[in-house]
RONU-542798 format. One record per residue (C-alpha): residue in three letters; residue number from 0; x, y, z. Coordinates in nm, 3 decimals, always signed. Layout:
BEGIN
ala | NUM | X | Y | Z
...
***
This chain:
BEGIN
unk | 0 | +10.374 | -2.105 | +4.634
unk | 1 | +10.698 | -2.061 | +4.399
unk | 2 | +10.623 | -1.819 | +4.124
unk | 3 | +10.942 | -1.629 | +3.995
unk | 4 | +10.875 | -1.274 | +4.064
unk | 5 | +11.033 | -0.945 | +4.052
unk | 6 | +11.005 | -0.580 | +4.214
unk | 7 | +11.076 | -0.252 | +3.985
unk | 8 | +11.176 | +0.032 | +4.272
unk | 9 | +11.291 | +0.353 | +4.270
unk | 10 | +11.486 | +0.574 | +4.457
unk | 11 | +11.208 | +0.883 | +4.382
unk | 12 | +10.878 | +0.896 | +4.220
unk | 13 | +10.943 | +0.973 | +3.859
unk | 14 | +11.233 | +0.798 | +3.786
unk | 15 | +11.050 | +0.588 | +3.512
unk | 16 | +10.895 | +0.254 | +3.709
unk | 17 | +10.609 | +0.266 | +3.482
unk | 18 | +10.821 | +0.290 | +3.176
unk | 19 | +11.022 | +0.020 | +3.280
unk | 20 | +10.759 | -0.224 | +3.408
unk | 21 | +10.556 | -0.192 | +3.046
unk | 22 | +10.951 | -0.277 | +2.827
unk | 23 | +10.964 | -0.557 | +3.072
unk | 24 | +10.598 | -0.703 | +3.017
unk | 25 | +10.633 | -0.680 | +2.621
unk | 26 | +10.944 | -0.832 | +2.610
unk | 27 | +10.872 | -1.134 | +2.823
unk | 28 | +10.561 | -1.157 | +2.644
unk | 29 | +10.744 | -1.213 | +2.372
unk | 30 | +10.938 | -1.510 | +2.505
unk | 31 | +10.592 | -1.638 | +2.554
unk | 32 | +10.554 | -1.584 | +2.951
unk | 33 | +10.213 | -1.532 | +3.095
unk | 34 | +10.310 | -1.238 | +3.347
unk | 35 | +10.093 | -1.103 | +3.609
unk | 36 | +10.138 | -0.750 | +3.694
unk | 37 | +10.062 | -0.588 | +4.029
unk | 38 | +10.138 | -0.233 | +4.132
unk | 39 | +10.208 | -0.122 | +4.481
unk | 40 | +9.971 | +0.126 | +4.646
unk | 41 | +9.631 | +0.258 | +4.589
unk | 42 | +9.687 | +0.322 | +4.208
unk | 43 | +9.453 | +0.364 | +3.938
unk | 44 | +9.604 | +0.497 | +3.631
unk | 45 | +9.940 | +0.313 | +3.666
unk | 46 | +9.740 | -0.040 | +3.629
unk | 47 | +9.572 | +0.022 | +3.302
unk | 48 | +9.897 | +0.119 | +3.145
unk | 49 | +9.985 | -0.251 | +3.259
unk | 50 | +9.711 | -0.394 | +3.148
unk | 51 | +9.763 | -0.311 | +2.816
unk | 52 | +10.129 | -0.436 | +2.813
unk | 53 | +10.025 | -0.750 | +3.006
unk | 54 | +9.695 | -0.849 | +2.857
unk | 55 | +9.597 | -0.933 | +3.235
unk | 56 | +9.419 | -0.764 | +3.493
unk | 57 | +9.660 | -0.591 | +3.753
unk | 58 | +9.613 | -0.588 | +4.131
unk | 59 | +9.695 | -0.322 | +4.403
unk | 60 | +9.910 | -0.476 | +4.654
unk | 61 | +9.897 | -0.204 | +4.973
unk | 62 | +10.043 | -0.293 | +5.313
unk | 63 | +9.808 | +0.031 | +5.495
unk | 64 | +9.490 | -0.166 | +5.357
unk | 65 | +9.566 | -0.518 | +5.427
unk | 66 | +9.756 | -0.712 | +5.658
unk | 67 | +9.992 | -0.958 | +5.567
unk | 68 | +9.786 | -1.298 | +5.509
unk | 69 | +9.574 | -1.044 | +5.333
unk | 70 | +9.842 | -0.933 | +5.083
unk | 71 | +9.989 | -1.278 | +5.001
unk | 72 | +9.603 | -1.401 | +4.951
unk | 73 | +9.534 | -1.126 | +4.699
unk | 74 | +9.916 | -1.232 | +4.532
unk | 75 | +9.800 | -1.570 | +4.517
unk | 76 | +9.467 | -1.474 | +4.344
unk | 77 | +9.634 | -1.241 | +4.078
unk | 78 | +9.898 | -1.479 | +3.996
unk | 79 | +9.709 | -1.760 | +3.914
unk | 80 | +9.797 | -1.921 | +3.611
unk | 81 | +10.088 | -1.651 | +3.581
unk | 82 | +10.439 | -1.777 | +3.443
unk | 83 | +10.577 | -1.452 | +3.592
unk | 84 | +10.489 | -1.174 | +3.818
unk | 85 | +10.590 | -0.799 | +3.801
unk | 86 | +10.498 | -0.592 | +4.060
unk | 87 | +10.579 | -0.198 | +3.992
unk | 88 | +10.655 | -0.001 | +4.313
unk | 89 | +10.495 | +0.361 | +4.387
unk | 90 | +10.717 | +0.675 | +4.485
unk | 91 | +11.056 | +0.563 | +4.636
unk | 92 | +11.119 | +0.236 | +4.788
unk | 93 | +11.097 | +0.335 | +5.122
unk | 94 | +10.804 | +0.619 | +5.093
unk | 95 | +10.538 | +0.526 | +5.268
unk | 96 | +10.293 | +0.583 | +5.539
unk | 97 | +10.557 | +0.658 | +5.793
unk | 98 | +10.910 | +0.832 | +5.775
unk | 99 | +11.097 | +0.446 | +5.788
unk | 100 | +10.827 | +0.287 | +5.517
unk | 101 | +10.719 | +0.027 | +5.771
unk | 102 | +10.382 | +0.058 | +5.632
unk | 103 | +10.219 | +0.176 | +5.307
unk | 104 | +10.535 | +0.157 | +5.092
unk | 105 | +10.706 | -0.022 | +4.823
unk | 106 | +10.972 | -0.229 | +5.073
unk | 107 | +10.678 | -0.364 | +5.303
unk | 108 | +10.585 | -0.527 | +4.999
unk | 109 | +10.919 | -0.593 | +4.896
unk | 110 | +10.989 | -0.769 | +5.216
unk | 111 | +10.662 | -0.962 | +5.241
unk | 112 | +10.684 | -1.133 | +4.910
unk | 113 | +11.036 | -1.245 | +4.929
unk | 114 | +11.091 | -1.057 | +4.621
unk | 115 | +11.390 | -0.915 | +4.448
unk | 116 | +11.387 | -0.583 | +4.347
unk | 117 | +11.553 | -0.435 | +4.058
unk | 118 | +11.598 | -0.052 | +4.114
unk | 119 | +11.483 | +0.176 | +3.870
unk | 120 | +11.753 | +0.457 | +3.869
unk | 121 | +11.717 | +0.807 | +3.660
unk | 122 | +12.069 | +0.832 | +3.551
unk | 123 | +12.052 | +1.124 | +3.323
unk | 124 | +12.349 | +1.381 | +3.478
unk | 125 | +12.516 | +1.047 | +3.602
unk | 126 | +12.776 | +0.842 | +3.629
unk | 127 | +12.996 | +0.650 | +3.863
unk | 128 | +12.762 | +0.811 | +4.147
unk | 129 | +12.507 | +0.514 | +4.056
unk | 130 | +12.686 | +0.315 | +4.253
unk | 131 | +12.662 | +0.468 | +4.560
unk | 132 | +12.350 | +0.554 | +4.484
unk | 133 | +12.245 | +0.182 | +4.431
unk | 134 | +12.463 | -0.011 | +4.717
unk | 135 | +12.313 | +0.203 | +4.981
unk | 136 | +11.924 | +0.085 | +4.876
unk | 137 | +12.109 | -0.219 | +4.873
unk | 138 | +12.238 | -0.241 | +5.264
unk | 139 | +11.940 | -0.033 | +5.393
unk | 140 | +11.734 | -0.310 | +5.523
unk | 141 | +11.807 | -0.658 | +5.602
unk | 142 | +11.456 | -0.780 | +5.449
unk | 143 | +11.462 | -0.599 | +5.103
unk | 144 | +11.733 | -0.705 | +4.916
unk | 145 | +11.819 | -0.502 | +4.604
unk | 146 | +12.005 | -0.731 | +4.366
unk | 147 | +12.035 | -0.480 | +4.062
unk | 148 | +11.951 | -0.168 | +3.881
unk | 149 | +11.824 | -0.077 | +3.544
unk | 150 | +11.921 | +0.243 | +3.441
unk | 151 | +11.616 | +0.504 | +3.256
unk | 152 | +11.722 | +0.839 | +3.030
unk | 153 | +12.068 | +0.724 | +2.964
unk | 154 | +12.259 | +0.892 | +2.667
unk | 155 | +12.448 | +0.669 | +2.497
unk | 156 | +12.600 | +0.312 | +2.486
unk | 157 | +12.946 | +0.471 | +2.669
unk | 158 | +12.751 | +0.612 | +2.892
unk | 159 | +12.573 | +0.250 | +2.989
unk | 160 | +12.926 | +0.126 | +3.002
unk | 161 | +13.003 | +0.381 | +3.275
unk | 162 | +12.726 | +0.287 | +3.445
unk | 163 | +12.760 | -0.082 | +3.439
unk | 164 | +13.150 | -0.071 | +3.560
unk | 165 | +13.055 | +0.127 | +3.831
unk | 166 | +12.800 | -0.070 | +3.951
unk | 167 | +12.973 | -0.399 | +3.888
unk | 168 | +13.280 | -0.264 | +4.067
unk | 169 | +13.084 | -0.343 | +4.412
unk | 170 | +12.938 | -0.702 | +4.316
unk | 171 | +12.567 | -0.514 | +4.182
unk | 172 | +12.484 | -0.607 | +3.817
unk | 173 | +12.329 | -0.316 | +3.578
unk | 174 | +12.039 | -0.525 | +3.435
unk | 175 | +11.954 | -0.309 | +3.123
unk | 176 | +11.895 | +0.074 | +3.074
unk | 177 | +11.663 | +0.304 | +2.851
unk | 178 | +11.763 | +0.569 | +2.648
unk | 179 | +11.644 | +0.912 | +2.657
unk | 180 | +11.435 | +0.913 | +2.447
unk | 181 | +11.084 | +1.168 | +2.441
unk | 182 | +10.901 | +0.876 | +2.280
unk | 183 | +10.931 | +0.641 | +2.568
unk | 184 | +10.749 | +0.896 | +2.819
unk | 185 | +10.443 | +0.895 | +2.906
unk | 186 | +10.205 | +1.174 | +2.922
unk | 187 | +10.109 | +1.328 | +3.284
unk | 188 | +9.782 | +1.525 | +3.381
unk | 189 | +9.690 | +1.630 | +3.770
unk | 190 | +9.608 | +1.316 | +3.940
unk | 191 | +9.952 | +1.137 | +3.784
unk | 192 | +9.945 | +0.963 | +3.398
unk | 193 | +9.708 | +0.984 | +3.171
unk | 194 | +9.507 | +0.667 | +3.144
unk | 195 | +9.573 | +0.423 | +2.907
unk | 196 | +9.357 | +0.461 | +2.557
unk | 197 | +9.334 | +0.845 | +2.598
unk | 198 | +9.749 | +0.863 | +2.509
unk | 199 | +9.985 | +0.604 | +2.443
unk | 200 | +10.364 | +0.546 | +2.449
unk | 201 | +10.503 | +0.415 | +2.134
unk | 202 | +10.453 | +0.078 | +2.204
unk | 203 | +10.711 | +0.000 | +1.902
unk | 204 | +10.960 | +0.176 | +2.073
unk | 205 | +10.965 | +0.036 | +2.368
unk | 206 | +10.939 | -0.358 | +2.174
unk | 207 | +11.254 | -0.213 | +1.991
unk | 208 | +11.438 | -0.156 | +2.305
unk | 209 | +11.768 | -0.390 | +2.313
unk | 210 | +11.908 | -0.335 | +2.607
unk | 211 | +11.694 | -0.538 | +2.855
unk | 212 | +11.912 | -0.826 | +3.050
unk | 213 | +11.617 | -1.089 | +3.019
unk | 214 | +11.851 | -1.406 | +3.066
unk | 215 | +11.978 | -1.250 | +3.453
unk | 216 | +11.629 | -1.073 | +3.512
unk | 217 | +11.470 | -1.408 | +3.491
unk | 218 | +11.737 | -1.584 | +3.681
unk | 219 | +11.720 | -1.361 | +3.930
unk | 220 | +11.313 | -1.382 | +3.929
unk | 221 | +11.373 | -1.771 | +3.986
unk | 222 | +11.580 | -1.752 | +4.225
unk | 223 | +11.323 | -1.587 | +4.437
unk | 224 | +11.212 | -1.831 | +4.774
unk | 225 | +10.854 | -2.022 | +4.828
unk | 226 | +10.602 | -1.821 | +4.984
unk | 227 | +10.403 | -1.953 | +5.249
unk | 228 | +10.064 | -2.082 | +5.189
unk | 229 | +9.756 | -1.804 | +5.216
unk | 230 | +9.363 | -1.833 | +5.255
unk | 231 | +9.184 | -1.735 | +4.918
unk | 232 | +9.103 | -1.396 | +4.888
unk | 233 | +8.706 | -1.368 | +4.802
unk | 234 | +8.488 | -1.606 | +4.978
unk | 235 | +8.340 | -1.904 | +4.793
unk | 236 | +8.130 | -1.746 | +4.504
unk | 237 | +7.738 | -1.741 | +4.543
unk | 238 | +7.471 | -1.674 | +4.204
unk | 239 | +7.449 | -1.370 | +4.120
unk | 240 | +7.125 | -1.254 | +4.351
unk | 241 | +7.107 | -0.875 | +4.265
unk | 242 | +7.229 | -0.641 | +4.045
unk | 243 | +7.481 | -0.379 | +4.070
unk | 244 | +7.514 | -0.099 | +3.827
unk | 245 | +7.895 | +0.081 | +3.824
unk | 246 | +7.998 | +0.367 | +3.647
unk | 247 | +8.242 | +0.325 | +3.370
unk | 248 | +8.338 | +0.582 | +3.088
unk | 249 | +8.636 | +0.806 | +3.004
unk | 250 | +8.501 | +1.003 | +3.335
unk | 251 | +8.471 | +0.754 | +3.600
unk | 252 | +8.707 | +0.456 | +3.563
unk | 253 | +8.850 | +0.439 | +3.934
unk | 254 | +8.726 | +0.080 | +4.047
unk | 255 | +8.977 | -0.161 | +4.214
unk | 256 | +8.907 | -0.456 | +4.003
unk | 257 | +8.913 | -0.704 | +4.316
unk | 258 | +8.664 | -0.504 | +4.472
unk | 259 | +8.429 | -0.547 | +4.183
unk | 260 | +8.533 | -0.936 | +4.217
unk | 261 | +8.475 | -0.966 | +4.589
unk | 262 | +8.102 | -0.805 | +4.500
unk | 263 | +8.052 | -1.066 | +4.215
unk | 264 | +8.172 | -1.324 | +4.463
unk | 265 | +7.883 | -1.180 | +4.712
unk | 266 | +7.638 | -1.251 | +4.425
unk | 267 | +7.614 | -0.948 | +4.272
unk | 268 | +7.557 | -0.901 | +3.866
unk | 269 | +7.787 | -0.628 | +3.783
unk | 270 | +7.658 | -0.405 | +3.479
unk | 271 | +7.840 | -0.098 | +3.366
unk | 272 | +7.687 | +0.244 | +3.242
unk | 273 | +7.829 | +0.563 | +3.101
unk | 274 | +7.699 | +0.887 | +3.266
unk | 275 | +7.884 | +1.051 | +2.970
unk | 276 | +7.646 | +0.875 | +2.700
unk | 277 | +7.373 | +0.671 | +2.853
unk | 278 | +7.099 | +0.807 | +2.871
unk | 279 | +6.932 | +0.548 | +3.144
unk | 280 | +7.049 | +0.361 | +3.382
unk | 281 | +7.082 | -0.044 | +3.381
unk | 282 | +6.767 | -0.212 | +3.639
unk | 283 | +7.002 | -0.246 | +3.949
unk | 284 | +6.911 | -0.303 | +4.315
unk | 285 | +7.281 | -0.033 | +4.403
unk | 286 | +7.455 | +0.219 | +4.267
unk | 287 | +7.858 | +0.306 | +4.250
unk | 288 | +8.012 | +0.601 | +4.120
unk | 289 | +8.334 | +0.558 | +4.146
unk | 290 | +8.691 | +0.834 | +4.102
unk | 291 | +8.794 | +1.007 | +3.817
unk | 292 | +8.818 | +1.289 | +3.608
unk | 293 | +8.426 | +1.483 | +3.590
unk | 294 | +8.626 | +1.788 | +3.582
unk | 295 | +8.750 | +1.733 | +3.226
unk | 296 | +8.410 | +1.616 | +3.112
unk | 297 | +8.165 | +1.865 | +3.316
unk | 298 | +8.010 | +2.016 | +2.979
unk | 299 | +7.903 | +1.651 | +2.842
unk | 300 | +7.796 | +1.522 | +3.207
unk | 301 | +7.562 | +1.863 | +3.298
unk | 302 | +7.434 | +1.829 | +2.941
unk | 303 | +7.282 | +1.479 | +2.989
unk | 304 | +7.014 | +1.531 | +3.184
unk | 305 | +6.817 | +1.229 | +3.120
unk | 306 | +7.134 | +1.063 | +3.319
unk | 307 | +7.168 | +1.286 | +3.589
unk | 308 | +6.769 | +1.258 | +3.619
unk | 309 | +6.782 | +0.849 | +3.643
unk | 310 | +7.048 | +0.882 | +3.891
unk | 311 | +6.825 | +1.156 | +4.105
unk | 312 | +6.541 | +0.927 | +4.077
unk | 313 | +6.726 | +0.554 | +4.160
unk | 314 | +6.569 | +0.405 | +4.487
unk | 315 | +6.809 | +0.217 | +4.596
unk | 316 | +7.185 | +0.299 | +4.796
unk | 317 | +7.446 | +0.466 | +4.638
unk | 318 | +7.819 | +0.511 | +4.700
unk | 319 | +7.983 | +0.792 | +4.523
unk | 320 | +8.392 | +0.823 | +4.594
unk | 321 | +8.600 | +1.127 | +4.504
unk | 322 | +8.497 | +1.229 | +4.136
unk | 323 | +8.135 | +1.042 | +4.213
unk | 324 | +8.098 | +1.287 | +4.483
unk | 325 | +8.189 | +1.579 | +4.299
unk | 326 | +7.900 | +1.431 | +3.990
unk | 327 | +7.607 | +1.372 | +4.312
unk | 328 | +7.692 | +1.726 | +4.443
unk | 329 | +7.470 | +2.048 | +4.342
unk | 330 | +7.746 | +2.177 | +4.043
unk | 331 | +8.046 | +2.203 | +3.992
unk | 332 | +8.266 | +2.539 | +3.911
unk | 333 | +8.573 | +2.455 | +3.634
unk | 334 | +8.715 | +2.855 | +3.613
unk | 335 | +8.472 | +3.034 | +3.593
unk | 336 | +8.181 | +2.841 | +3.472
unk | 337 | +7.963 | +2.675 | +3.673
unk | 338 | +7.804 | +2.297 | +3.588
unk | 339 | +7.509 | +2.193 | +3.703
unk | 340 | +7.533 | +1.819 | +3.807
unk | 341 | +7.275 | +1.563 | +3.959
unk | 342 | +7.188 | +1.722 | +4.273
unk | 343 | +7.135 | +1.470 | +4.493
unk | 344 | +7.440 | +1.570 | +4.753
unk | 345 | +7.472 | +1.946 | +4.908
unk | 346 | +7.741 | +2.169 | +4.796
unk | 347 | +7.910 | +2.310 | +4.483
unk | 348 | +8.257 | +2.170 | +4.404
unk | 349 | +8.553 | +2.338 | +4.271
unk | 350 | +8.908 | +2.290 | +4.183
unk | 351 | +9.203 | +2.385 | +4.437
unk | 352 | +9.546 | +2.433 | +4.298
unk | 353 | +9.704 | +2.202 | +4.551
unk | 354 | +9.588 | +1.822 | +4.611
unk | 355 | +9.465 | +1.675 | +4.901
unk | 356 | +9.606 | +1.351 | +4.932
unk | 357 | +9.742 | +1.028 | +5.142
unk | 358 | +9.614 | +0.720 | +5.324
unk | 359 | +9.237 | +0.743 | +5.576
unk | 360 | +9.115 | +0.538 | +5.863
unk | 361 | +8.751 | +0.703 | +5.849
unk | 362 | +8.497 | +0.645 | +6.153
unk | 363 | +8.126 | +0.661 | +6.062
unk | 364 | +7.935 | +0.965 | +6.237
unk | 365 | +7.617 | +0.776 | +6.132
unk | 366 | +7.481 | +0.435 | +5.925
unk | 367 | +7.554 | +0.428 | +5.545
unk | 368 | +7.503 | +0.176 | +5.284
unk | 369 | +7.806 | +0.056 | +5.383
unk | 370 | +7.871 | +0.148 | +5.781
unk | 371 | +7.711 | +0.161 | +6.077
unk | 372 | +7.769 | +0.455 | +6.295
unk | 373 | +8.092 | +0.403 | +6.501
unk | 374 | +8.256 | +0.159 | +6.250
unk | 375 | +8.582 | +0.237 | +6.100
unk | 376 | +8.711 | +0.182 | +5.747
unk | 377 | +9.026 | +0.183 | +5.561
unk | 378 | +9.054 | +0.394 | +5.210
unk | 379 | +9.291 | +0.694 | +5.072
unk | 380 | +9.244 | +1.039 | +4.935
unk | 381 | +9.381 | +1.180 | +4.605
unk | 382 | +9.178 | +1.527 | +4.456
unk | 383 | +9.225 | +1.849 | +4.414
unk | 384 | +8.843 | +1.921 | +4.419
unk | 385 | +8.686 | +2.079 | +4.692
unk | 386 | +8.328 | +2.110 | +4.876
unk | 387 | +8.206 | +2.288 | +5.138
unk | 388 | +8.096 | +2.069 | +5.478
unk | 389 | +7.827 | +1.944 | +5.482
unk | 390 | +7.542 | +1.868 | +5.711
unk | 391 | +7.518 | +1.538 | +5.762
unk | 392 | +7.892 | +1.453 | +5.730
unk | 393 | +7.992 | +1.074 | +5.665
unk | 394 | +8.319 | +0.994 | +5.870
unk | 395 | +8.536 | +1.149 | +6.115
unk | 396 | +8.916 | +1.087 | +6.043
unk | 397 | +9.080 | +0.870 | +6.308
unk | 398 | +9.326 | +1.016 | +6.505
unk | 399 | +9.191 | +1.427 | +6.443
unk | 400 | +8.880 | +1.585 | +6.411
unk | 401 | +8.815 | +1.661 | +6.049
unk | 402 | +8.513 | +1.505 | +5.923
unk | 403 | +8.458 | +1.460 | +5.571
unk | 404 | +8.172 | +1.344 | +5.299
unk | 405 | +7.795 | +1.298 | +5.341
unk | 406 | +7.528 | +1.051 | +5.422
unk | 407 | +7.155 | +1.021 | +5.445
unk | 408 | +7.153 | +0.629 | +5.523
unk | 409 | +7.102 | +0.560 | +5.179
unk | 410 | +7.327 | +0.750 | +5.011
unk | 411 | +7.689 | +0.733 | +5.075
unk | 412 | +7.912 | +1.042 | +4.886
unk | 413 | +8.288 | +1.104 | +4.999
unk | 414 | +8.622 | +1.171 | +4.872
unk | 415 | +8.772 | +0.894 | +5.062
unk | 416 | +8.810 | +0.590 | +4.828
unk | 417 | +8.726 | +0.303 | +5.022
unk | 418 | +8.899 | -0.007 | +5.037
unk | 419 | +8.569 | -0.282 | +5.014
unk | 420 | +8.823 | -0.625 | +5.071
unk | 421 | +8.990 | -0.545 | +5.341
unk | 422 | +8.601 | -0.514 | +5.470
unk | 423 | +8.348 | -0.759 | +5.424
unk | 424 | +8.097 | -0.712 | +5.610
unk | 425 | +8.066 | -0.355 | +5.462
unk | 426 | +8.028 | -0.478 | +5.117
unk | 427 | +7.798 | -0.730 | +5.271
unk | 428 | +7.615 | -0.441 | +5.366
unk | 429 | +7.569 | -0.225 | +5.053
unk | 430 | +7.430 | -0.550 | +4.880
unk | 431 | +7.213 | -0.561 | +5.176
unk | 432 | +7.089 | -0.259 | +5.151
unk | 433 | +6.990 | -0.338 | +4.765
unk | 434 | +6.791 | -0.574 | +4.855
unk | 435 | +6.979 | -0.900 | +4.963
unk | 436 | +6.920 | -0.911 | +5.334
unk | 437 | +7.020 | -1.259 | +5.353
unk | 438 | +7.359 | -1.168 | +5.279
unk | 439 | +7.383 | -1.029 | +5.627
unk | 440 | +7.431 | -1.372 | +5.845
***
């Protein structure tokens, strides 16, 4: 495989990746390049803003959940029929996992796609210290190789001049810089951005932006080395055999979107629903209620009861991550009102001031739609909702003794966001469970 390809890093989170990532898209879109974007880590906000600037569906690219045949596989799949590919990094290049960001981190991916990365560098406050700055990314590891920066929140054009004779003084290019400028940020909430459609940066201004080195961003993209050959990613694609109904509204929008295409691939028939405005659910043989923000929405969700009632009353399994847990569970507090919710899981949920967060190799106490008892899974953690244990917990977290979620066979509710590719046979096993036992071979 030979696509061109580049990596945005950082040196920090924050230092305007995201920004960065959505100039480049537009602007290569208008050269008329097809780019794919991917974004490193188990991200769901960052991707939509992508999407948006791409007109293609991103992929998560995460070294904790898959191994490497794995990663390239999923690469292969995103970038098909891709001119381009961008992948966006998450915190600092070498945050990860571990202290060294041998695993779970932007330069694991860096390293396994051959690709060049362009660091991202917040150079408001500086000057000649970008170079420093820069070169030492640059020499850190013999695998990653840093060929440039692009400089975010910079003044003026002097000050860009500074910046690119400092850098260029040491053989690294300064491939284009943003301005400060309050229209080019994008708006932040408690789990990280605010999805795309609810605010938007001004797209005009970042189309406007001048300063972008396509010509040596796209030679340097090109000059990026085959890739070995991978497996595909989803297994040859069935007819659709059941149907699986998936949360999807301003509320609950956390679904990675090659999860939903490794069920499809399974044979399911994937049909959204709104708990926010439908009032029924679609006829499905399973049930997911997937992350994301209930808390903001708690009024409208208790309120429709007819939902909450179909939900109580569905026969078949159900898996409810993170903010699909917090919707199952008895209420949930927001201050100091309390919501009633569907009922279905124990406990009352409320909001901590701190987040509970980072990467989960979960071990099943007992069988769920989509484990048996002693199996172990791979997923992450990212809330700042809390409920009390419960007593018929779901997993026990590898390596410690904290259990975590809740299961009655059928029903499957837990904060840990599951990874379902990286696990087959689990998926196999929800559809299973909804009535396809010949899935299970």
């Amino acid at each position: 495989m030979n696509l061109p390809r580049l990596l945005l890093a950082a040196p920090h989170s924050g230092a305007g990746k995201t920004t960065a990532a959505l100039a480049l898209l537009l602007a290569f879109r208008e050269l008329g390049l097809r780019v794919q974007p991917f974004k490193v880590g188990p991200d769901y906000i960052d991707p939509t803003h992508l999407e948006r600037a791409a007109g293609r569906r991103p992929y998560n690219l995460d070294g904790f959940f898959l191994d490497e045949r794995g990663l390239l596989a999923l690469f292969r799949h995103g970038a098909r029929g891709a001119d381009l590919a961008l992948v966006e990094g998450v915190m600092g290049l070498f945050d990860g996992k571990d202290p060294l960001g041998r695993v779970g981190s932007t330069a694991q991916v860096a390293a396994l796609l051959k690709a060049p990365v362009v660091l991202v560098v917040d150079a408001g406050g500086m000057a000649g210290s970008i170079a420093p700055l820069v070169l030492g990314f640059a020499r850190h590891h013999p695998e990653v190789r840093v060929v440039g920066a692009i400089a975010n929140r910079v003044g003026s054009e002097r000050h860009a001049g500074i910046l690119k004779e400092a850098l260029e003084a040491h053989g690294l290019p300064l491939l284009g810089w943003l301005p400060k400028d309050p229209a080019l940020e994008l708006p932040e909430r408690h789990l990280g951005l605010v999805l795309a459609g609810e605010a938007e940066p001004d797209w005009q201004a970042l189309r406007r932006l001048p300063r972008l080195d396509l010509e040596g961003l796209l030679r340097v993209a090109q000059g990026a080395p085959p890739l070995p050959e991978a497996p595909p990613f989803l297994p040859e694609k069935v007819p659709p055999r059941l149907r699986v109904s998936y949360a999807w509204d301003r509320a609950f929008r956390f679904h990675y979107p090659e999860a939903l295409e490794l069920l499809e691939a399974l044979g399911a028939e994937l049909l959204p629903f709104s708990p926010l405005e439908d009032e029924a659910l679609p006829q499905a043989e399973a049930l997911l209620l997937g992350g994301g923000y209930p808390e903001l929405f708690a009024k409208r969700l208790s309120e429709n009861r007819a939902m909450r009632a179909a939900i109580r009353a569905f026969p078949g399994p159900i898996v409810a991550e993170c903010g699909g847990y917090m919707y199952l569970a008895e209420g949930l507090w927001v201050g100091e009102r309390f919501f009633p919710m569907v009922g279905l899981a124990p406990g009352r949920a409320h909001m901590a001031d701190r987040p509970v967060l980072g990467y989960r190799e979960v071990e099943a106490l007992r069988d769920s739609p989509v484990a048996r008892k002693g199996e172990r899974l791979r997923g992450h953690e990212f809330h700042y909702a809390r409920l009390p244990s419960s007593p018929s917990p779901a997993w026990r977290r590898v390596g410690g003794e904290e259990v975590e979620g809740w299961t009655d066979g059928r029903v499957l509710a837990s904060f840990v966001h599951l990874y379902l590719p990286a696990h087959l046979e689990a998926a196999r096993r929800l559809l299973a469970q909804g009535g396809a036992r010949h899935f299970q071979k």
